[in-house]
N, C-alpha and C positions, 0 to 999 in steps of 0.2 A: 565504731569507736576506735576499735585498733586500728585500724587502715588510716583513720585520722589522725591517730597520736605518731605513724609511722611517717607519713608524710610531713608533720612538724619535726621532728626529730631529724629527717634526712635530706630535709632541703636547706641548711646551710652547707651541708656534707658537697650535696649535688654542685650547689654555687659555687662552694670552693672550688671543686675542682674542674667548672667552669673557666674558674680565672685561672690556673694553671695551663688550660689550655690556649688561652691568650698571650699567658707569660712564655710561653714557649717560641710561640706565633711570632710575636713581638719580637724575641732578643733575635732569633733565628734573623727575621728580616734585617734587624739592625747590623747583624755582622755581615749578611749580605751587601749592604748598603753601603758598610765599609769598606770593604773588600770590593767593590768597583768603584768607591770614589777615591781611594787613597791608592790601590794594588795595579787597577787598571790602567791610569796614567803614567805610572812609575816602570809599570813592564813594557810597555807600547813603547817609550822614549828607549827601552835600555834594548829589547828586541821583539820585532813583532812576530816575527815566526815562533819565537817561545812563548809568546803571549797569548797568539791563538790554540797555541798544545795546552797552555792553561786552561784555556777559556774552556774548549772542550772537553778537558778532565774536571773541573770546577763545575760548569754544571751539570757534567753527569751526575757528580755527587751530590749536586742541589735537588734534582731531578727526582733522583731514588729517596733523598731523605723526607722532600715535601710527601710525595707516593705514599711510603710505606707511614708517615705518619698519620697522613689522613686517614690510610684505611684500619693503621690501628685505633683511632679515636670511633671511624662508623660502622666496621664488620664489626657484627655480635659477637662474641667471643663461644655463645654455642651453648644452647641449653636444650635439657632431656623432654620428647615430645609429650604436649599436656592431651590429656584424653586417650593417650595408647599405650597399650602393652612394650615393656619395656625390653628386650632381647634378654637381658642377663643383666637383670638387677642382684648388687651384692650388697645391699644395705637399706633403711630407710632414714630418710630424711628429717631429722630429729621436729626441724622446723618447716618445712615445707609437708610432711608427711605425705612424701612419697616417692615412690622407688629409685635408687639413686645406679646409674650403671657406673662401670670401675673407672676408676682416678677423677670422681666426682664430685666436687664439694660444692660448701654451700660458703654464700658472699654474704657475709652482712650489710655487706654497703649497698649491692644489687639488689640482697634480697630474693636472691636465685639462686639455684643449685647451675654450677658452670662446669662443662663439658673437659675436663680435662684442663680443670682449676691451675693457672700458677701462681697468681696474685691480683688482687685490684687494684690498676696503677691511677693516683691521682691525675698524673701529668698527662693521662691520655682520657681520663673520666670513662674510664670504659674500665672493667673486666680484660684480662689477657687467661686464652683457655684456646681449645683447640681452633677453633677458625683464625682468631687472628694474631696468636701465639708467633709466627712467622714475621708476619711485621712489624710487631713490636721489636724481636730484635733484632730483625735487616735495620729498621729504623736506626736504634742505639750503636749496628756496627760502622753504616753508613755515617753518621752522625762524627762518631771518634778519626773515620777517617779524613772527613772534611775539615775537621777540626785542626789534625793532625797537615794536613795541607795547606790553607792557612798558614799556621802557625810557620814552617819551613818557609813560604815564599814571603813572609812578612817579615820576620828577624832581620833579613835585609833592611828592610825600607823603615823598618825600626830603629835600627843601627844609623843609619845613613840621619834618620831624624834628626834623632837626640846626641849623634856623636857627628857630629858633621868633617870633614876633612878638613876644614880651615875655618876661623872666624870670618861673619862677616865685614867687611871694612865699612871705617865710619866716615865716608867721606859722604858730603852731602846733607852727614844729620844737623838738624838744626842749630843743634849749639856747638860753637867751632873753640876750637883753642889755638889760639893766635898768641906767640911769646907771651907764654903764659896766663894770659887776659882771657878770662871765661866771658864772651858775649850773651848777653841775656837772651830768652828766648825770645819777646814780647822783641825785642832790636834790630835780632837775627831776624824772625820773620819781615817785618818789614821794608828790608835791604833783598828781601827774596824776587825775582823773574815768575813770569805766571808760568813757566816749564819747572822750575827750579818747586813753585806749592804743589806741581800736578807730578812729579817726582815722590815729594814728600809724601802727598796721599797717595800715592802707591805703593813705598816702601811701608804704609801704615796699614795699607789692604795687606800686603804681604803677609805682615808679622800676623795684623787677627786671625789671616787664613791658616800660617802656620802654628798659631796655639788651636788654633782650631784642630788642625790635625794629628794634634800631638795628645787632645784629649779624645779623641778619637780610637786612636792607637793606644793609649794607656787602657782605657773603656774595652775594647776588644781584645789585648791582652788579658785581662783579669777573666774578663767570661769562659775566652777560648782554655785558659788553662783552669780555671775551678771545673768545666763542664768536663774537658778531657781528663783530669784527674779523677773527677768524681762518676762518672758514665764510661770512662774509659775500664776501672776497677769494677762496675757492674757489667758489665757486657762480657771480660772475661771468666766472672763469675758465671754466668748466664751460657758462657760457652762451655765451661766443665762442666753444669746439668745437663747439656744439651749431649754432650761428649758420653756421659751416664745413661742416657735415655730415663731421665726425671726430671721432675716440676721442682719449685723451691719447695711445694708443701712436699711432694713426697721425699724430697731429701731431707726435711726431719725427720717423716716417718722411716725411711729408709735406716737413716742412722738411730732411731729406738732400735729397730727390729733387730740391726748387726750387734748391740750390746745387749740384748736379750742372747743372741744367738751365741754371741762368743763368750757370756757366763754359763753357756750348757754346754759348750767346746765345741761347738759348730760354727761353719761357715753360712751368713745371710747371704743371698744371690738378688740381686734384683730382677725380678719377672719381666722387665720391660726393657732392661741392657741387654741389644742386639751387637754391641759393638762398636765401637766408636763410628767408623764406616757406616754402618748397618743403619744407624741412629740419628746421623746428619741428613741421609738418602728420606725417612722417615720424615723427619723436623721439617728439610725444607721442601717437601714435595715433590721430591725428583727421583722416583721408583720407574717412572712409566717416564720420563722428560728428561732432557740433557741439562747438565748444569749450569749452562746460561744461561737460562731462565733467571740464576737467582743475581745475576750482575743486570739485569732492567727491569723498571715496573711489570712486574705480573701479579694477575691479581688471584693464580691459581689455588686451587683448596686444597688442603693436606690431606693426607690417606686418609683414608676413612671416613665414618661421620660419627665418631666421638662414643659412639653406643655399645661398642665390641672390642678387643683388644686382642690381638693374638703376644701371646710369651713364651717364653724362650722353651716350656714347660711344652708347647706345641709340636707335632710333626713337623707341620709344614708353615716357617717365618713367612712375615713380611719379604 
């Protein structure tokens, strides 16, 4: 009965953030789609040699964003093994009842205790903890800078849209004005040449093409800058935790414990701040690996396997 009342209760949840994961899909490919129907032909005509430097900075960052996003929505995020002894358990599991190792919590939404918990992101329908903690925000930093790329090679062709350097001239449109005499259109057409209609529907292609592209451009402006606004300020948040050696959960716990500590006149230390340095070498996997790894798809594992933690309270760091 409870596993039944659980399953009604969390598969709207699961659904939901099913279609987060669509919505993401979607707009991601739509600014792609803008971005070589509108950017592509506007740099090619203005130079091709800067257009192909684009091309291969563009999708490198399409590259790494698709990457890292995928593998944040299907690596596990990393749970404690079921049927064994647990190295150094330092609590039990209120709800799961049982042994929980350090910086381990438990997901309401999973319904699991997750490996070095930071949150459970709807938009990825997954858990973020230690396994794919990394991708998630290689994902969001990749993302701001694509965003941010974009954004700089489009203002141009934005600009050049909507402010053009000159009016178009109205020689040709249908209704002329002749000393003053407005000709009808129904008039005007009929005194037209079949170059003179086949002009016309082209100047008529033109214009739908260019409202076309204008809500295009308006449409990708608004996304590129609410997402860079609003993903730009998490991801820098996300890099001070990362810069601390903490989770978002433990940076509340973190901040109880230093107003515990600094109403008894001591100083809280965080057991898991190696150092700024120390800490990014940790996060992105690059203790035993050189740091390019983390500018291409790799699909390498972080220290450890989530069970054990060494602190600063140690001999011997990470």
């Amino acid at each position: 009965m409870v596993r039944i009342k659980w399953s009604l209760t969390k598969a709207p949840n699961m659904l939901n953030s099913q279609v987060f994961v669509v919505m993401v899909s979607l707009l991601t490919a739509s600014i792609v789609y803008i971005s070589y129907y509108i950017g592509l032909p506007y740099w090619w005509e203005k130079s091709p040699p800067i257009t192909i430097i684009l091309l291969l900075v563009g999708n490198w960052l399409l590259v790494n964003v698709c990457f890292h996003y995928y593998m944040g929505v299907n690596v596990p995020a990393g749970y404690p093994p079921q049927g064994s002894l647990i190295p150094e358990a330092v609590s039990i599991c209120k709800k799961c009842i049982k042994p929980k190792p350090p910086r381990t919590h438990h997901c309401s939404v999973c319904n699991k205790c997750i490996l070095k918990m930071d949150h459970h992101c709807p938009w990825l329908n997954n858990c973020v903890g230690h396994y794919n903690h990394r991708h998630f925000f290689q994902y969001m930093a990749f993302t701001v800078l694509g965003i941010l790329f974009i954004m700089l090679f489009g203002v141009e062709i934005a600009y050049q849209e909507f402010f053009p350097a000159q009016d178009p001239e109205l020689d040709g449109h249908p209704v002329r004005i002749n000393n003053s005499e407005i000709i009808p259109v129904t008039e005007s057409l009929d005194r037209l040449t079949e170059e003179e209609l086949a002009e016309i529907a082209k100047q008529a292609a033109d214009t739908n093409a260019k409202d076309w592209r204008r809500r295009l451009i308006v449409f990708a402006a608004l996304i590129c800058i609410a997402t860079f606004a609003a993903l730009g300020a998490l991801t820098w948040w996300h890099a001070g935790l990362i810069t601390r050696g903490e989770t978002s959960i433990e940076a509340r716990i973190n901040n109880t414990e230093s107003q515990k500590y600094k109403a008894l006149g001591k100083i809280y230390q965080n057991p898991y701040n190696f150092g700024p340095r120390q800490n990014w070498k940790l996060f992105l996997g690059t203790i035993d690996r050189s740091w390019w790894y983390i500018f291409f798809p790799s699909n390498h594992g972080p220290y450890g396997y989530g069970l054990t933690w060494k602190t600063i309270h140690d001999t011997k760091i990470p």
